[in-house]
C-alpha positions in Angstrom: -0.9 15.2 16.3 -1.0 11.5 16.2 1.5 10.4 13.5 -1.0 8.3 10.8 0.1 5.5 8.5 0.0 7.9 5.7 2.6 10.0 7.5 4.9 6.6 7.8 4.7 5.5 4.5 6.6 8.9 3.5 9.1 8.0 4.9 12.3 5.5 3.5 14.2 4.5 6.8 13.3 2.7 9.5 15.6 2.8 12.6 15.5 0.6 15.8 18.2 2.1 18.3 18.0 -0.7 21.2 20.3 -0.3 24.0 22.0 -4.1 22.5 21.4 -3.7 19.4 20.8 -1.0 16.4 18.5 -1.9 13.0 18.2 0.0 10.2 16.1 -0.8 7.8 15.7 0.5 4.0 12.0 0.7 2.3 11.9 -1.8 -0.5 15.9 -3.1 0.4 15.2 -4.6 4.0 17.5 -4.9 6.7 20.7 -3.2 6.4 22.0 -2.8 9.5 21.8 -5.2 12.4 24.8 -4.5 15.1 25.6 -3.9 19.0 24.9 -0.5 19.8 28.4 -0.1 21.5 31.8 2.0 20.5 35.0 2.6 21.3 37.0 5.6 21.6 40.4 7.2 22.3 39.8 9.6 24.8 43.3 11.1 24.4 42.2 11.9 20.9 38.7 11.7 20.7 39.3 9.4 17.6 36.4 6.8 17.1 38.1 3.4 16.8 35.6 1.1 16.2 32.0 0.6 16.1 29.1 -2.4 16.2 30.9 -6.3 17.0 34.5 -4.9 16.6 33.7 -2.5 19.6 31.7 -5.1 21.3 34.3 -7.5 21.1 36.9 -4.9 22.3 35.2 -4.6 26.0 37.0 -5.4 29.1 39.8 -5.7 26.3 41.6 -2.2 26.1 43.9 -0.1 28.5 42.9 3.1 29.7 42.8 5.3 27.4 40.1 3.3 25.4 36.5 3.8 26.1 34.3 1.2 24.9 30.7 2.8 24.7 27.6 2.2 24.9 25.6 5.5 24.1 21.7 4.1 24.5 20.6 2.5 28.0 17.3 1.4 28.7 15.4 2.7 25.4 17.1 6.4 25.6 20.2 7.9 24.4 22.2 8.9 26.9 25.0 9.9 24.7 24.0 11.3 21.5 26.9 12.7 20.3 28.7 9.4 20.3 25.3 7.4 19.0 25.4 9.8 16.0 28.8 8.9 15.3 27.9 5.2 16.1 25.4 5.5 13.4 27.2 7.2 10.7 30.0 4.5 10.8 27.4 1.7 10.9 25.1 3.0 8.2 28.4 3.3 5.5 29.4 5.7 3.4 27.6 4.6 0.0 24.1 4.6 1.4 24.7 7.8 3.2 25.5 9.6 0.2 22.9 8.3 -1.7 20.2 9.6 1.4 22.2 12.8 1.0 20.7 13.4 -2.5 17.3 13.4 -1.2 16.2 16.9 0.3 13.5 15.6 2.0 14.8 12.5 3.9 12.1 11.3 6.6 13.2 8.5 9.0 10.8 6.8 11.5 12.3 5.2 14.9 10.7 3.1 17.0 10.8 4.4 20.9 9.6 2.9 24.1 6.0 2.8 25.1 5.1 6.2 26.9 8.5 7.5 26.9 9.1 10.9 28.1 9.7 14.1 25.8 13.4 14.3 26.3 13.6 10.6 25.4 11.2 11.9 21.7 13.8 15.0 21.4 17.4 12.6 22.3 16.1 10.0 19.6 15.3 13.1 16.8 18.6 14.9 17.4 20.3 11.4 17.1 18.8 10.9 13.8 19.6 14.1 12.2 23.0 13.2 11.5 21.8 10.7 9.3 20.5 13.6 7.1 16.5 13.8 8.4 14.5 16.6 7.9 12.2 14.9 9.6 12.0 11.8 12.2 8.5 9.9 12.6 8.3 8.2 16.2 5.9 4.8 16.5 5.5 2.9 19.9 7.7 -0.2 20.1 5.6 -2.4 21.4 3.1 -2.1 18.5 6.0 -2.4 15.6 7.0 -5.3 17.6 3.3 -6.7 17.6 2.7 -6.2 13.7 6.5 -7.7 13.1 5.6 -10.6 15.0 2.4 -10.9 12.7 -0.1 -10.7 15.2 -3.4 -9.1 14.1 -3.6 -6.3 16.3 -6.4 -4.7 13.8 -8.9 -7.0 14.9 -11.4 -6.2 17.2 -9.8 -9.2 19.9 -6.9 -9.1 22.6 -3.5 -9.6 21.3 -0.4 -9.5 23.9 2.9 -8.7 23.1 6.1 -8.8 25.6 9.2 -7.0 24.1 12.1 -8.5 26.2 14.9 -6.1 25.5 18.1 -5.7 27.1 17.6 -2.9 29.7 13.4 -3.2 29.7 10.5 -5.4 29.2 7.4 -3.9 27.8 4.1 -5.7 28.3 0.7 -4.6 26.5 -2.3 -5.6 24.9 -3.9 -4.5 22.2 -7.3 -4.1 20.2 -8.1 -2.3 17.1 -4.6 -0.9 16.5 -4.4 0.8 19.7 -2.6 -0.1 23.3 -5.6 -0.9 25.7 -3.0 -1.3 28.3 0.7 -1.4 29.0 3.7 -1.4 31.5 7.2 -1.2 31.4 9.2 -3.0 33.6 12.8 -1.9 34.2 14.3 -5.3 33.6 15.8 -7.2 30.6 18.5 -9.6 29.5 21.3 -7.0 31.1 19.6 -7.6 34.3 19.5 -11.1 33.6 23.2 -11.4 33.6 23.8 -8.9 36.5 22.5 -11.4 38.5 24.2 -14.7 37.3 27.5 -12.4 37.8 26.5 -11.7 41.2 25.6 -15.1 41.9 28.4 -16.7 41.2 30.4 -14.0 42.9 28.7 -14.2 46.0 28.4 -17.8 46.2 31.6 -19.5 44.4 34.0 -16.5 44.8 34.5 -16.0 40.9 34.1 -13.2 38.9 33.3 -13.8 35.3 33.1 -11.2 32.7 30.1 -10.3 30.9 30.5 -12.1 27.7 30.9 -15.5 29.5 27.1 -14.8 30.7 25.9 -15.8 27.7 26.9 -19.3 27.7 25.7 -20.0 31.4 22.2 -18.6 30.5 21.7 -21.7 28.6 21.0 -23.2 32.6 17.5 -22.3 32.2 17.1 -25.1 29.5 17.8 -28.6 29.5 21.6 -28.5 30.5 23.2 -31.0 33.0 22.5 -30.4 36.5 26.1 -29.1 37.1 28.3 -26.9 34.7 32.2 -26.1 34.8 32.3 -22.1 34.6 36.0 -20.4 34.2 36.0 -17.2 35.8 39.0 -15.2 38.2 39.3 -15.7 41.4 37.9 -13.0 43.7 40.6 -13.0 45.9 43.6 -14.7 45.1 43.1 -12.9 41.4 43.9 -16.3 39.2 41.8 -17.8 36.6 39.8 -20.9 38.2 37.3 -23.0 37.5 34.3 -23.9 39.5 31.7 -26.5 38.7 27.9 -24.6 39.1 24.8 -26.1 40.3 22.1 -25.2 37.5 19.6 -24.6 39.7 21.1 -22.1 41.8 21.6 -20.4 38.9 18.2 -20.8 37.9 17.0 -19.6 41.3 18.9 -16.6 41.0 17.5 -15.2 37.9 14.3 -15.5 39.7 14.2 -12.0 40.8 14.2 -10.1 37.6 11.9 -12.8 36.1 9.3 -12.1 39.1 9.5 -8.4 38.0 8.6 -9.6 34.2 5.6 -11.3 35.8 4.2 -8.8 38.0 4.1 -6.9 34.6 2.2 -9.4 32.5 0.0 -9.8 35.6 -0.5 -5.5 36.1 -1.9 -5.1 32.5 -3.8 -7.8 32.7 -6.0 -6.6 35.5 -6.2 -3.4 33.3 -8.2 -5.6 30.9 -11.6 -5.7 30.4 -12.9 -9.1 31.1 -13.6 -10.0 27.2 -10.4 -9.2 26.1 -8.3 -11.2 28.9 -10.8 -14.2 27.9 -9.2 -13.7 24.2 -6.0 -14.0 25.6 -6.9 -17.4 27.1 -7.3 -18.8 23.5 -4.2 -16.6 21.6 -2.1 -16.5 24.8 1.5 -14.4 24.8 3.9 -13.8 22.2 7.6 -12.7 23.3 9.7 -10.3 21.0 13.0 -9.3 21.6 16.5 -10.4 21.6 16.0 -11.7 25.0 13.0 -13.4 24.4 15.5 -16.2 23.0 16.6 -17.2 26.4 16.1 -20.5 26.9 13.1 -22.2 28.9 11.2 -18.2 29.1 8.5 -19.2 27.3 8.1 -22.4 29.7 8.7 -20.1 32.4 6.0 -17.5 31.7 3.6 -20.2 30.5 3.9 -21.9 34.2 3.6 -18.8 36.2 0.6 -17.7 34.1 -1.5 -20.2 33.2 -1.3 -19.3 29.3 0.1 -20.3 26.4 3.3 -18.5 25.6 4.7 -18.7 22.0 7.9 -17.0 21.1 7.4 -15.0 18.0 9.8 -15.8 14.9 13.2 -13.3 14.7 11.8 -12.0 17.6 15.3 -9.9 17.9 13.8 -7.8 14.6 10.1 -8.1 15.3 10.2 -4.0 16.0 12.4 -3.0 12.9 10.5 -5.3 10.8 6.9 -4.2 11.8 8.0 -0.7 11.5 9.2 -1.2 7.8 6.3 -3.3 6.9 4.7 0.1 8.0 6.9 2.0 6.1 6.4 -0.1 2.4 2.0 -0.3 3.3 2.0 -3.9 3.9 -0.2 -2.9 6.9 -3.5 -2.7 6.6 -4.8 1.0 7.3 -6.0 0.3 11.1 -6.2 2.5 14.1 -2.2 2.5 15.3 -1.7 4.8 17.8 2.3 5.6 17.2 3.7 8.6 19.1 2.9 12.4 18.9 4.9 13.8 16.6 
């Protein structure tokens, strides 16, 4: 049975489990949590050592016998023994207990569009440990659509890209309701995979994954050459190496080609009428990546339409989904996952 609006507003927690980042947020408190979904653990002991930008900051940092996690990849959990322990340290002990009290806890998640059953049942069993009798699942894309304040309850075209870190979800919608969509197995991990391998194919250096996001800045107005420190594929030292932008730019190409072929997909899903909408509303990006620099220039070139870049767009889907939770949505048509 299609989950209603009714059926969300029952419920007081709102979770976004992205494979960067995890939000929580609390019905008439806000955003609570707002951390990389990553851990570490002994594996000797099993011990979890740290969670959220403590863990983060501990990758490519630890000796051996310290795992740094990351227990949700490309909208599913992959690990949910370790996300529930991810979320109970991130959530705290205070707010837990207080969620403990209530005997009929109910938590809605947001998941990605037309996600498979065992990606529903991962995200439900992840949730539990928070306490939920029972877990409400909405579509991303439209928590991300309604957080970004577009009025997808009118009877015109709205289009929403969701530029996460391991996907990019492309739809538009009318009336509430996905008329089409498309996922596209590329985000802002992808992004960096290919600067890394850039620079390691072409300069020799390999650079760590936290120095990518400094070097992504190339797609805006930087100077035409950068100093990047790195270590040297085969002499193992650090070094330095100055990078042509452009290179870099043309490099990212690839994945960004993949975004496009998307946008361009659900558009020919469109009926005429609603693509001619889009001509006058244009695209709106969500999602951490979406603040990459020079994307919205980059879309808006390739497609002929204004893009606009929707504000927080890192917490458009959290937000939407809590603005669902406390009724300041209008009662509409939404279409959120069978529950």
């Amino acid at each position: 049975m299609p989950v209603s609006l009714e059926q969300m507003r029952r419920c007081s927690v709102a979770v976004d489990l992205g494979a960067s980042r995890t939000r929580v947020y609390v019905k008439d408190t806000g955003l609570v949590v707002n951390e990389p979904t990553v851990a570490a653990v002994n594996t000797r002991t099993g011990a979890l050592l740290a969670v959220g930008f403590l863990a983060e900051r501990m990758t490519g940092r630890t000796p051996d016998h310290i795992q740094v996690v990351r227990p949700v990849a490309g909208g599913a959990v992959v690990n949910i023994e370790m996300a529930q322990r991810m979320l109970r340290h991130l959530v705290g002990g205070k707010l837990r207990k207080s969620w403990r009290r209530s005997p009929a806890l109910r938590i809605a998640a947001c998941v990605p569009h037309d996600s498979e059953p065992l990606v529903q049942r991962a995200i439900r069993e992840t949730l539990s440990a928070l306490g939920a009798r029972r877990v409400e699942l909405a579509d991303t894309i439209i928590c991300a659509a309604v957080g970004s304040g577009l009025p997808v309850e009118h009877a015109e075209a709205t289009m929403a890209v969701l530029c996460g870190a391991g996907t990019t979800q492309v739809a538009v919608l009318s009336l509430g309701a996905i008329v089409a969509a498309e996922t596209v197995p590329v985000g802002g991990d992808s992004i960096d995979c290919a600067v890394i391998e850039h620079l390691r194919s072409r300069h020799g250096l390999l650079l760590p994954r936290q120095a990518v996001g400094p070097l992504r800045l190339v797609m805006g107005d930087m100077p035409s050459r950068v100093e990047v420190h790195g270590r040297d594929v085969i002499t193992g030292l650090a070094r330095t190496v100055e990078v042509d932008t452009e290179s870099v730019r043309q490099a990212v190409d690839t994945p960004l080609t993949a975004v496009l072929d998307g946008i361009r997909t659900v558009l020919r899903r469109c009926p005429p009428d609603l693509v001619a909408d889009l001509s006058d509303r244009g695209i709106t990006l969500a999602g951490g990546s979406a603040l990459l620099p020079g994307l919205d220039t980059t879309l808006s070139r390739a497609t002929g339409m204004a893009v606009h870049t929707a504000d927080q767009p890192d917490t458009c889907a959290v937000r939407g989904l809590g603005a669902m939770l406390e009724g300041r949505v209008e009662p509409m048509r939404l279409d959120p996952l069978a529950s």
